[in-house]
N, C-alpha and C positions, 0 to 999 in steps of 0.2 A: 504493500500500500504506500508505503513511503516510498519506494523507487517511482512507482505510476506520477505521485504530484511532482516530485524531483523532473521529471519527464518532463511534464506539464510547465511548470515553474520556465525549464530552459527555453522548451518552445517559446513561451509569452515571450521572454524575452528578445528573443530573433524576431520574432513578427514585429513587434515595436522597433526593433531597430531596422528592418527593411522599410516597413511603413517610413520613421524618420526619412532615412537615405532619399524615397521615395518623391517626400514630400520637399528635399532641397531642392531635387532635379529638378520638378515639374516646376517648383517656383523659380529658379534661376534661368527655366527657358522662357517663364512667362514675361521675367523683369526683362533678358534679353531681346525678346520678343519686341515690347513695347519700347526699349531702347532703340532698337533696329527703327521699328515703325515713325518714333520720334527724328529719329537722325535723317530718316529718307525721307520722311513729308514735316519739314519744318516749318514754325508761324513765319519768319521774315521771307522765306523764300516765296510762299503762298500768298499771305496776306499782310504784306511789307506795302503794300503798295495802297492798299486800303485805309487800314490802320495800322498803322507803327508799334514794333511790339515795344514794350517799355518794363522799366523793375519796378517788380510790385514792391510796396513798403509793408503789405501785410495787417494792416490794419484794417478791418473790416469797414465799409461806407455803407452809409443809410442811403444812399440815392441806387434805384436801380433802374436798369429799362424797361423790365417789367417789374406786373406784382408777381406774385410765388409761384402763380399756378397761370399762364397765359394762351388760352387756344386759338386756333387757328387752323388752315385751312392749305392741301396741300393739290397737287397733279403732278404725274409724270412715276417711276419709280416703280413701274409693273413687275421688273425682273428680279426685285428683292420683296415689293409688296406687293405681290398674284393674287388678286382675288381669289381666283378659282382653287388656290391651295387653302382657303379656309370655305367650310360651308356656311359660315356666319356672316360671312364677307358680301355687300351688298355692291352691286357694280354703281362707281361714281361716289359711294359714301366715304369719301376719302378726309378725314383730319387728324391735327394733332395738339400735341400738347405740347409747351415749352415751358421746365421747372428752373428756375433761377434758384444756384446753393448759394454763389459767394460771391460778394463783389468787394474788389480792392482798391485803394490807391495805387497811383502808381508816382514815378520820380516827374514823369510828363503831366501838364497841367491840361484838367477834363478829359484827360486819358485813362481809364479803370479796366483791369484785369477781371474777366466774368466766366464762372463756370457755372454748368448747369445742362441740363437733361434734356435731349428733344425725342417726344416719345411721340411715333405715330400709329394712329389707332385706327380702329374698325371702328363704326358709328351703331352695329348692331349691340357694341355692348357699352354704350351711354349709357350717363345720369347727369342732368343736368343739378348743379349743385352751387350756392350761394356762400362766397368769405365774408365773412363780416362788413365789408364795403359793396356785400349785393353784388361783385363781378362773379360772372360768370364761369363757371369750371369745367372740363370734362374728365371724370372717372369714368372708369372699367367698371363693368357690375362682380367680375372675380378679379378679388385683390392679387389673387395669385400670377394674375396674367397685368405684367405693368402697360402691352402692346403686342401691336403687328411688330414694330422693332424699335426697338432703347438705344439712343446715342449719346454716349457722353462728352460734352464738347469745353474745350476751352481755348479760351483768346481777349480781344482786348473792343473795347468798345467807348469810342471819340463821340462826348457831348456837342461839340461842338458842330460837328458831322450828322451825326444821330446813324453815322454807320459802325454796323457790327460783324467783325471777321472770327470767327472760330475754324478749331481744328481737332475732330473727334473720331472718334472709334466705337465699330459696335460688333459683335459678331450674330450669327444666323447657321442655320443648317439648308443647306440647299434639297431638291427633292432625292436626291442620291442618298443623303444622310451624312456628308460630308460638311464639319464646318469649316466656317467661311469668315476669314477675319475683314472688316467691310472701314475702309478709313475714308473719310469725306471730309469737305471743308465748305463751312456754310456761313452764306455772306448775306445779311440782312439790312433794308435803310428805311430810313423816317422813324428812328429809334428818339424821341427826342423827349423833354422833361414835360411838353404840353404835347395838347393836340387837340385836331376838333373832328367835325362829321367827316371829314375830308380827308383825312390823313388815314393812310392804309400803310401798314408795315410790309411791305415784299422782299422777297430774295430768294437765293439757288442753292441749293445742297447740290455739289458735286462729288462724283466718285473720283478719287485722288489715282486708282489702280488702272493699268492699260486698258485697252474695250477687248485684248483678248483672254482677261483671266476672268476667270469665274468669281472672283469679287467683283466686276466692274456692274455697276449699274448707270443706267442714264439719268439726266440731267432731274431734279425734282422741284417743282417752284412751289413757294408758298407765299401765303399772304393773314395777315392778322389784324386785326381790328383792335387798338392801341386802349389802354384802358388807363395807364397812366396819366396824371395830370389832363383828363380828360375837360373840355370847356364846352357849357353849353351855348352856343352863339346863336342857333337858329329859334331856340324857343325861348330866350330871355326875358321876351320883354312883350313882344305881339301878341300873346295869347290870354293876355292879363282880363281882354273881354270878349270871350269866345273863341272860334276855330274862324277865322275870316274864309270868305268864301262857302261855307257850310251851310249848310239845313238848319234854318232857326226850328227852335226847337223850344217848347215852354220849361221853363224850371223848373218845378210841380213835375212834369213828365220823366225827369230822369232824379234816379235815388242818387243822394250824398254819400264820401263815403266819410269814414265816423276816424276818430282821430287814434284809435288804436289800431286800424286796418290803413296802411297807408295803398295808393295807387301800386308801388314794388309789391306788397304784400296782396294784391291781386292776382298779380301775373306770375306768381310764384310757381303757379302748375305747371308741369313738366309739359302740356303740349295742350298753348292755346290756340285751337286750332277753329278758323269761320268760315262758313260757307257762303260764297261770293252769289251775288241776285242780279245778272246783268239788265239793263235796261228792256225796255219793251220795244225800240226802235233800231233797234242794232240790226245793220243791214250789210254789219261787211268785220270781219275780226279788228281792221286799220283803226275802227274809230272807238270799239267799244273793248279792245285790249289793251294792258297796262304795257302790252311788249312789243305791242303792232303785229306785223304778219313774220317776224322772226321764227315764233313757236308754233304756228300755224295752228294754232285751237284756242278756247278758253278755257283757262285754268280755273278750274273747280273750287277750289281752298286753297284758302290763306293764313298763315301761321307767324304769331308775333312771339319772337325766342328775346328774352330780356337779354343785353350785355353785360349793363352796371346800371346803375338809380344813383344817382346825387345823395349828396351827403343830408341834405331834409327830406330826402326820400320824397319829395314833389314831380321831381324830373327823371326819367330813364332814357337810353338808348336801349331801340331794336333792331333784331334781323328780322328782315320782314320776307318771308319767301311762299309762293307760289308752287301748289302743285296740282297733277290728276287723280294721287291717289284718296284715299277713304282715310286708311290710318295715317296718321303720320307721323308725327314722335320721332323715338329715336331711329327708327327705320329712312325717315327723309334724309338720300345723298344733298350736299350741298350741289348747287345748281347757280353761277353768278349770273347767268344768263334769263333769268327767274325770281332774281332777289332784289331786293332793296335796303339801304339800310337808314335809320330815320331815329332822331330824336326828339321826344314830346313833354311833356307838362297836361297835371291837372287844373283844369278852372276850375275854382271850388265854385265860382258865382253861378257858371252855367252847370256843374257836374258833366263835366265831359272834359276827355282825356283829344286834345291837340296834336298831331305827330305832322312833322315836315321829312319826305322822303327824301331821299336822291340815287339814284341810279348807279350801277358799278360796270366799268365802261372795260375794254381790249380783257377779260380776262378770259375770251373764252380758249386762246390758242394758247399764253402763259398766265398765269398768276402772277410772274414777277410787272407782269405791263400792267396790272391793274390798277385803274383810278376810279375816283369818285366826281360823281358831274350831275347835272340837270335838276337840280332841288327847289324843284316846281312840283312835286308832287306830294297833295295833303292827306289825311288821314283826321276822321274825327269817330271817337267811339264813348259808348254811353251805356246805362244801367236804366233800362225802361221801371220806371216804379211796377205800375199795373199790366200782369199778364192777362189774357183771356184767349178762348178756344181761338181764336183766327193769329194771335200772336203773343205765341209760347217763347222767345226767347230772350232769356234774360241780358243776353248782353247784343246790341245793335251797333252799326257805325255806317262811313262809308268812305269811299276812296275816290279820288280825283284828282286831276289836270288843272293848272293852272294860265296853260299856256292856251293859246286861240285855236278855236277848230282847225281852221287850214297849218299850225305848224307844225313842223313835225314832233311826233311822241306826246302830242295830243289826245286822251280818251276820253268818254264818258263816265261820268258820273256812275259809279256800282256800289250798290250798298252789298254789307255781307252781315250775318247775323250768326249767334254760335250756334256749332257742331254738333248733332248728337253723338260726334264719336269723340268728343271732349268729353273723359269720364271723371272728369273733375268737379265741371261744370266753375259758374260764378254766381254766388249770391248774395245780396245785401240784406240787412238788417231794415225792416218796411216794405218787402217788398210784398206786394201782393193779386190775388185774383182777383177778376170779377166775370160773372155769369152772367151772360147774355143770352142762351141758347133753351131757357129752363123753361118756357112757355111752352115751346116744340118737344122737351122731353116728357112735361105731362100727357101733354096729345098723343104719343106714340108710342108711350110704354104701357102697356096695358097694366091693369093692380090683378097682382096674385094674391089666393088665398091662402095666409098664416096658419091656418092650423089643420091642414094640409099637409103643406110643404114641411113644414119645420118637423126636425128630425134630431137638434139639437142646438149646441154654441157655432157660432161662425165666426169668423178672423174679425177683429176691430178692426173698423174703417181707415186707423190714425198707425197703424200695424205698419213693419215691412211686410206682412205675408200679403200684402193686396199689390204687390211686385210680382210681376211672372215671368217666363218664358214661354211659346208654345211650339207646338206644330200645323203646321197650317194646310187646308187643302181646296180650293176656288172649285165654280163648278166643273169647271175642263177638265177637271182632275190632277191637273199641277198641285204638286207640292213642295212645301216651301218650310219657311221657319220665321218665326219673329219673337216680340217682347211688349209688354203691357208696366208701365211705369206710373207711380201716381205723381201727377203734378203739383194738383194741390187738395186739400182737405178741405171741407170749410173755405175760407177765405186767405189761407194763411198755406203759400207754397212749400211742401211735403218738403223737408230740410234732409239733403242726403247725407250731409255732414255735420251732423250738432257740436262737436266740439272744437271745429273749424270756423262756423256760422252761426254766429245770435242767432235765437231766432225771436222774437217780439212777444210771440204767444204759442205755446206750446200745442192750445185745447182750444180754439177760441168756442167762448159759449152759445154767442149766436152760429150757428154753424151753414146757415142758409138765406139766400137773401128775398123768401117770404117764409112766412112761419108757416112749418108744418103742421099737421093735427098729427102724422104719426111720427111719436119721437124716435122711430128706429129709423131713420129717414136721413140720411145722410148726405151733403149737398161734393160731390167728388168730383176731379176729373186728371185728364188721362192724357199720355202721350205712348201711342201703339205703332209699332214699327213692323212692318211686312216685310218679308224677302223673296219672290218667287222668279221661277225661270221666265228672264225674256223673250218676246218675241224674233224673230229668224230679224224679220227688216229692221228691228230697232239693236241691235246686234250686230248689223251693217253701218246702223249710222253711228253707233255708240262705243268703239270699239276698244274704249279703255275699262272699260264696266265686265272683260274678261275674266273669269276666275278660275278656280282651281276645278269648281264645281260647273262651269260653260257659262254662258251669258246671262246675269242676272238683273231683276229690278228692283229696288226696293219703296217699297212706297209706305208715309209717315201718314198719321191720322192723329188730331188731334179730338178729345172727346170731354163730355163733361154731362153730368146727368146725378140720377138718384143711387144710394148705396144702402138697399136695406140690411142692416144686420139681426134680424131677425128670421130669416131664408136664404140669408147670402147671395143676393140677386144684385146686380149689378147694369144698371137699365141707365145709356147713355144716348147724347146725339152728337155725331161725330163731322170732320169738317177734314175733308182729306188733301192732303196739298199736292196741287196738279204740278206743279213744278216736280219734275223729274230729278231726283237725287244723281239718275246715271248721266245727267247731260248737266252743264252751265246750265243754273236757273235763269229765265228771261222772262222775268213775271213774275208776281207772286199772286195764285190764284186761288180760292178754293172753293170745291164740293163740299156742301156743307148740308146735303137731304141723303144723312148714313146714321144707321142706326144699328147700335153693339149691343147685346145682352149675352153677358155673363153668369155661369151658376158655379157660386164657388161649393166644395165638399165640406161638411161641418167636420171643426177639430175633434169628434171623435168618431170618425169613419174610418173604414176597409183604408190603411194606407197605398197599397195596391191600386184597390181601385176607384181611389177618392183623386178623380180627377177634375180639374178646372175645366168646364167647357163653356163654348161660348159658339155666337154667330156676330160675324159683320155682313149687313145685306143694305142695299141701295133702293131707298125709298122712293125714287124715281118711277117715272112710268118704265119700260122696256123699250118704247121705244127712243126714248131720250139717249142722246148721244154720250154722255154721261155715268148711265146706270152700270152695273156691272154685275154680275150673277152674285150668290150666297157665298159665303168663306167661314167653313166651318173650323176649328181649331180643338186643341186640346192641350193642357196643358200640365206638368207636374206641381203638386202642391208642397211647399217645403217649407210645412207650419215653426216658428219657434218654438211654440208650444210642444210642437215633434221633436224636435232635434232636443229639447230640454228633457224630454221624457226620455230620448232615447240615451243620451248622457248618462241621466239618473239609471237607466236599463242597466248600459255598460258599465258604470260604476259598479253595480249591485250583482253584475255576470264576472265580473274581474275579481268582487272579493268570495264570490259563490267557487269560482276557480283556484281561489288561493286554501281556500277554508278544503275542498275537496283532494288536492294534492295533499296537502300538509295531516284530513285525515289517511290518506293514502298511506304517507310516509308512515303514519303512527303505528296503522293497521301492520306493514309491513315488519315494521321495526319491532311489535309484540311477536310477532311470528319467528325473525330471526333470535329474537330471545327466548323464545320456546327451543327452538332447537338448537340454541348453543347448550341448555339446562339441561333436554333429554338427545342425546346426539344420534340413539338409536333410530328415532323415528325419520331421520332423516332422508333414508331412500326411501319415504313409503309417500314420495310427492312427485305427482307427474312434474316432468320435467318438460312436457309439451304446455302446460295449463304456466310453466312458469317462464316460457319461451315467448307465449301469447301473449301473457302481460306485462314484460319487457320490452317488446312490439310494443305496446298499446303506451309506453311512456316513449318510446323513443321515436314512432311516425310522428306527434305532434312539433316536437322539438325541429324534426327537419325540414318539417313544411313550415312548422314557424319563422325558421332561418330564410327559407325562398322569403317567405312574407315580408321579412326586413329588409331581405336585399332589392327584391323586387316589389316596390308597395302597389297594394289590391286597387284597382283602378277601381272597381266598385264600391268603395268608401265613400262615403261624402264628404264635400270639403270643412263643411261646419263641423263633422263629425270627428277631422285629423285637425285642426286646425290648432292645436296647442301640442306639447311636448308630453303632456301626464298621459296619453294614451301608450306612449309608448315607451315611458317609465314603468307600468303597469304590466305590459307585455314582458319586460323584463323580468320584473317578479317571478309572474306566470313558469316563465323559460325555468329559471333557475330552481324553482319548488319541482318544476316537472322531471329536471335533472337530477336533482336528489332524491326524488322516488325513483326515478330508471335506476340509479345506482344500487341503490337497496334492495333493485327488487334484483341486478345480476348480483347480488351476491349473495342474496337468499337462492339463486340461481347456480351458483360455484360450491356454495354450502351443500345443496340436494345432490350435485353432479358428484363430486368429490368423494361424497360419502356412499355411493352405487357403484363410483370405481376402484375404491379400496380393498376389496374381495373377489375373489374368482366367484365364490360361493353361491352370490346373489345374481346369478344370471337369470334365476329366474324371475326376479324385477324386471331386468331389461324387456324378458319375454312377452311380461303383460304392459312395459310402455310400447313396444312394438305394435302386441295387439288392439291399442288403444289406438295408436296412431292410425294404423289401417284401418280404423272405424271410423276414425275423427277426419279423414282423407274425403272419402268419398260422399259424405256429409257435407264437408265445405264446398265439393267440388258442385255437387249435387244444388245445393243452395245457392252457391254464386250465381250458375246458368240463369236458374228460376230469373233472381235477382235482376240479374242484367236485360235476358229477357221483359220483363216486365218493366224496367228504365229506358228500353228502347220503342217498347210499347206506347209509353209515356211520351217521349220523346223521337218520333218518326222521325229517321237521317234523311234527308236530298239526297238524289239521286245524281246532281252534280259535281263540278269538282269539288265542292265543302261536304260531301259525304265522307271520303277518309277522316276529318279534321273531327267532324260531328260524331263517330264511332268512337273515334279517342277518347275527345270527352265527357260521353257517356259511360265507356271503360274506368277512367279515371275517376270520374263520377261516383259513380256506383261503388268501387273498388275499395273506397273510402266509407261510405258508406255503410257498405256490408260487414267491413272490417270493423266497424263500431258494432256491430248485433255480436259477430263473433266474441270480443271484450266484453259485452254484456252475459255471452253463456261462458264466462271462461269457467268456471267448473266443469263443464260436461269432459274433455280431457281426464280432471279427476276422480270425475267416477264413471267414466270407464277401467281408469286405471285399478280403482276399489275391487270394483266387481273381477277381474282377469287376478287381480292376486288376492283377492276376497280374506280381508285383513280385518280385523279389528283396530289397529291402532289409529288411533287418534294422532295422526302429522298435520292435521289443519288443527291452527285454534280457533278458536269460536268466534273471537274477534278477528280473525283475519278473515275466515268464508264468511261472514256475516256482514263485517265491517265492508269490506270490499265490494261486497253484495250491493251494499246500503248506497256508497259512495256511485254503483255504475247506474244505478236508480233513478237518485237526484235529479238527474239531469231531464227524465223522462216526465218528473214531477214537476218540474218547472218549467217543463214545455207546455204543458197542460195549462197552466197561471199565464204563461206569458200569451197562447194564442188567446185566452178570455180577455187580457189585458192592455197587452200593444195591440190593437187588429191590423194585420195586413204588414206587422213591421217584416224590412226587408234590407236590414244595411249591417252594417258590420255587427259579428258574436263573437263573447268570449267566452262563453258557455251554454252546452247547449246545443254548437253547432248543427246544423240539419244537415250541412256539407259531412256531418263525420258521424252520423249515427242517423237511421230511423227514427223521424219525427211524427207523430199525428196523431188523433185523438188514440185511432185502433192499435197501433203500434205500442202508445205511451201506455196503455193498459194491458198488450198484450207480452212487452219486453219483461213490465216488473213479473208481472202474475210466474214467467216464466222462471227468471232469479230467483225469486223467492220459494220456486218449487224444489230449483237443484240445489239451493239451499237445506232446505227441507233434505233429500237424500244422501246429503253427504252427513248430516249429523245423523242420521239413524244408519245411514252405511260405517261411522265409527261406531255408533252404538251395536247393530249387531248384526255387522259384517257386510261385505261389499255387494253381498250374493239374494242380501234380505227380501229384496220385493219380488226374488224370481221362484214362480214354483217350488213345491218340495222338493218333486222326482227333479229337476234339472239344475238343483243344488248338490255339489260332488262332495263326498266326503273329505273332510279335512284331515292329512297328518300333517306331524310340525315338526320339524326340523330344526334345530338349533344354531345359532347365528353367533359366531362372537360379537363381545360389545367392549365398548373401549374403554366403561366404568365397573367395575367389579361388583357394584353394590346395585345395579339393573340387573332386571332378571333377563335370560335369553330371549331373544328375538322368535317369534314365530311367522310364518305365512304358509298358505296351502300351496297341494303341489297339484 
């Protein structure tokens, strides 16, 4: 033992000392390395001519060119940034980041040494994020990944120039798997201590290595929008009374915002994104585009991304850019040829927000040519106080030209109003509805009969459960998808964010604007969004409205009506907006003879098949140009109320699961303490029956483990949505493992003590014959089994037939495998009866206890269908995926445990053989067994 560590000891030592050796080499070629790299691309050889390198003095300065964190925007670089080598990579979403560590004096005056980080990024894994000065950041959403590629650069940077020369290194693996040491020199200008809308930061990263090695990359320009000593010049002073040029507009009509919510603290969401309303006279793209006939369409949505906000938080700069698509966020590639960038101010006198655009001119061939020009274009945007059904959105403005019809880059006036695919949304403290449409909804909703109908509770009006999703199907038989939102309640708009958003009144008491006689009468209304397949010729003409799913429409309805909650009836009149979502709106119009009734399912219904249904139908004649067939829906209900109960459920299935292992273990642990006390009775326990219920602890444990690795897509999200579930599971695992444990070695115990003697073969004889009984039984059952699940379950006859067989097999497999653990006796008494024993090898509390513990589960299947109805979402006890559930089952499993319970105690009592006839009971001799304590008597069994 002592030479084996002496061994050991030496080895350690040599390993550390190779390790060391290891670790001089690699760093001595790395220091050479970057020696080399230094001496062959030097600062005065490269960027001597720019900026002069100079000796730092080392003391750190407070003036920098940038702030900490500065982004910006790149092109060019495809051969070290491939889109196509990442799948996250979006073609054109090309920016970066520039991190400033250190800035020095140097011996030259306004000359400072600068180091710092240029990281360029993928735009799929944004977060737009706010420094304390409200400038704009971009982060990765994994910290792990700092970028597409990390440069670390240093050189020297002239205030008086405002240009900046560096010279960095970064390395990359190319698609071969080879790395690739990548050395460039990047020269940036209009670096300077101010700036205003006008100043744009440009310049070139070049690759320093030949175009024929595998480090060389081409040329890559960027360009940044300066945030330093930023000045506001265009909105100083002009906007002190109103937006000039704009939409007078009443006072009263647009809400204030309140002095803890500043104009920055509006724009904060990550993608303020408004859908553009083009004129009704636009006869040609020249006059009613903000880009002329450059982009050849109009662009759809318009998106205001904050840069910085002034230090009173009154004034900000935007990027204002233009797209076709639906989402946009962090998916929108930057586009200059589509963008704007514009500074504004709020009037507090009018409440409306002021912005002066201007235009970014040559950048579409390089970045580094980009300038800023033509700031003739205004922007005015406002917070409408009062919504109602014909105009739902909270936030309005519009955009124009300043310049005269005949000059060029001259448009029309377009107003745009916010997104429904802003999941942010904006809301003010005051703001509210008003109902106009509530005449027409008494006319056309017919009164149901209450005591009828009523079946039980239904969702409160002021609930998220009166939020939905559905599925949708028109008369054509198109189907589709959509979502039913509430707008407002009463008077007072449905607040999606309470702790974001004052809201004025929670509950208002008047709830309707004439008084009802039935108080269950609820005054509601609605914002319902449709999705269905388009037409072939509007598919021709729409051709950006392409999806994954082929050419879609969606079309928006806004609605407002009565909400009884005493039937759960939902009876509106709807106003549906003919402006096409898939085209540039030109117009805003709408259908407002639609009428929706909804039946929601009372909170305690079949959850299965408590479903939301509803109709939208067109009150029109048929022949009206207008009308459009019936649109039935349906939709899932996903009460709080449920999800609370179901919590409370899994709570009470997780400690029902902890309390059932832990009596597992106990039963177990009396057991192997019976047979450490008498060691004879040892062999007289099947060893099949203790194979089974090691199985039955260890299948859980492994399918658990999948469950971790790969989480159950049919979970709900409210239902994982914290970390205690799967704390909980841990528990589970672990209790479950310490019974498997116990039970192999109550399992090593029986094995051990049958292989110790020649003598006792014939024990093995009757586990044999036990098994070839317990064989053909299982096999016998499973068919039935399976049979009967496929029965249930008819496979296609397509190609999803193999896939459908599996998991039915798997299915099933699982399942039958839980009835088996429920008879796990029957093994031992067969085993009883073939060696027709008297001894007592089960204690009372193990077949009994064990009994009890496989039961349970069958008893609380019973409680739980009386009690959840229809529940259908994650168990932790219980399972139906892992045992025989239902009423017949749960009374047909116990009655059966509790019978082979029943035979094993009178099979110890008086013998294995007891319930079989006289004549084909064999006579017994006995034969004597050694035993391993002197003070037992011999062993007996028949032969």
């Amino acid at each position: 033992m002592f030479m084996d560590c002496s061994i050991f000891s030496t080895s350690l030592k040599l390993s550390f000392f190779h390790a060391s050796l290891l670790f001089f080499l690699s760093s001595s070629f790395y220091l050479n390395l970057i020696a080399a790299s230094a001496t062959e691309f030097s600062y005065g050889h490269l960027c001597g001519s720019v900026v002069p390198e100079s000796k730092p003095a080392y003391e750190e300065f407070n003036i920098s060119p940038f702030p900490e964190r500065q982004n910006g925007y790149y092109s060019g670089g495809d051969k070290v940034l491939n889109p196509s080598s990442h799948q996250s990579y979006l073609p054109g979403s090309k920016a970066l980041v520039f991190e400033t560590h250190y800035v020095y004096k140097t011996d030259v005056q306004d000359v400072f040494k600068v180091e710092g980080n240029l990281i360029f990024q993928s735009s799929h894994y944004y977060e737009q994020s706010f420094s304390s000065d409200f400038s704009l950041a971009l982060y990765t959403r994994d910290s792990g990944k700092r970028g597409v590629l990390d440069f670390d650069f240093r050189g020297f940077w002239s205030r008086t120039t405002g240009k900046l020369c560096m010279v960095g290194s970064s390395y990359m693996y190319n698609k071969g798997g080879k790395l690739l040491h990548l050395v460039a020199v990047l020269k940036l200008n209009n670096i300077k201590e101010s700036s205003t809308i006008n100043t744009l930061v440009t310049g070139t990263m070049d690759s320093l290595h030949p175009t024929d090695e595998p480090s060389y990359f081409e040329q890559i320009s960027l360009m940044m929008f300066p945030q330093g000593g930023y000045k506001y010049t265009k909105v100083s002073n002009q906007f002190s009374q109103g937006c000039p040029g704009g939409t007078d507009i009443p006072e009263k009509s647009s809400l204030s915002i309140s002095r803890s919510r500043t104009i920055c603290n509006m724009f904060l969401a990550r993608d303020n994104s408004f859908e553009l309303v083009y004129p009704t006279d636009c006869d040609s793209s020249q006059s009613c585009n903000p880009f002329g006939d450059g982009i050849g369409h109009f662009p759809k949505y318009m998106s205001l991304s904050v840069i910085q906000c002034s230090e009173d938080k009154l004034s900000l700069r935007f990027l204002i850019e233009f797209s076709d698509a639906k989402g946009m966020g962090f998916y929108r590639p930057f586009n200059s040829n589509k963008s704007l960038i514009g500074e504004g101010s709020f009037d507090v006198k009018k409440n409306q927000l002021c912005v002066v655009a201007c235009r970014i001119y040559d950048a579409s061939s390089s970045l580094e040519k980009s300038n800023v020009g033509d700031c003739t274009i205004r922007l005015s945007l406002r917070f409408p106080a009062i919504l109602s059904i014909r105009n739902t959105n909270t936030v309005e403005g519009e955009i124009w030209s300043e310049k005269q019809r005949n000059d060029y880059g001259f448009f029309d006036r377009i107003k745009f109003r916010n997104s429904d695919h802003n999941r942010r949304g904006i809301q003010l403290q005051g703001l509210k509805y008003e109902y106009t449409e509530m005449d027409k909804v008494k006319k056309s909703c017919p009164e149901k009969n209450h005591t009828s109908n009523s079946k039980g509770k239904y969702p409160d009006g002021y609930s998220k459960d009166m939020s939905f999703s559905v599925s949708i199907k028109d008369s054509k038989g198109q189907k589709g998808w959509g979502s039913a939102k509430s707008l407002a309640v009463g008077d007072q708009p449905f607040q999606k964010f309470p702790s974001l958003i004052p809201s004025s009144s929670s509950m208002p008491i008047n709830t309707g604007v004439e008084s009802n006689t039935n108080l269950s009468l609820l005054n509601i209304s609605y914002k319902i969004s449709i999705t269905l397949p388009s037409s072939e010729s509007k598919s021709r003409l729409y051709p950006f409205n392409q999806t994954l799913f082929g050419f879609q429409e969606t079309h928006r309805i806004s609605a407002e009506g009565f909400y009884d909650a005493e039937i759960g009836n939902l009876c509106m009149v709807g106003c549906r907006d003919l402006t096409s979502e898939n085209n540039a709106s030109l117009s805003q119009s709408m259908d407002c003879e639609i009428l929706v009734d909804i039946d929601f399912p009372a909170l305690n219904s079949d959850r299965k098949r408590g479903k939301i249904k509803g109709r939208i139908k067109s009150i029109r004649e048929k022949t009206d140009s207008l009308y459009f067939g019936p649109m039935d829906f349906t939709g899932e209900a996903y009460y709080l109320r449920w999800a609370t109960e179901s919590i409370w459920r899994m709570n009470f299935e997780v400690i029902m699961a902890v309390i059932s292992n832990t009596l597992a273990i106990l039963f177990v642990a009396l057991q192997i303490f019976r047979l450490r006390k008498h060691p004879s009775i040892r062999p007289f326990i099947s060893l099949l029956m203790l194979v089974i219920q090691a199985l039955g602890h260890l299948i859980p444990l492994v399918l658990n483990l999948e469950a971790l690795l790969i989480q159950d897509s049919q979970r709900k999200v409210w239902i994982r949505g914290g970390t205690w579930l799967e704390m909980n599971e841990v528990i589970i695992r672990v209790v479950t493992m310490v019974a498997f444990l116990l039970q192999i070695r109550l399992l090593v115990l029986s094995w051990t003590a049958r292989c110790s003697d020649e003598k006792k073969k014939a024990l093995w004889v009757a586990e044999k014959r036990g098994l070839y009984m317990c064989l053909p039984v299982y096999i016998a059952g499973g068919v039935i089994a399976f049979y009967m699940e496929s029965r249930k379950n008819p496979t296609s006859t397509g190609s999803n037939s193999w896939y459908s067989r599996t998991q039915i097999i798997l299915v099933g497999s699982r399942a039958y495998a839980g009835l088996i653990l429920d008879a796990f006796l029957f093994p031992q008494i067969l085993y009883n009866m073939f060696q027709n024993s008297t001894e007592q090898a089960l204690s009372r509390f193990f077949y009994i206890g064990i009994t009890i513990v496989r039961l349970l589960p069958h008893g609380y299947d019973l409680y739980r269908s009386q009690n959840y109805v229809g529940v259908d979402d994650s168990y932790m006890y219980a399972d139906p995926a892992s045992d025989y559930y239902s009423t017949a089952w749960d009374f047909i499993i116990p009655v059966l445990g509790l019978f082979f319970a029943a035979i094993i105690y009178f099979q110890q009592r008086f013998g294995g053989r007891f319930f079989l006839p006289k004549r084909f009971r064999e006579s017994v001799t006995y034969e004597e067994l050694p035993v391993a304590s002197e003070e037992e008597p011999p062993l007996k069994y028949s032969t």
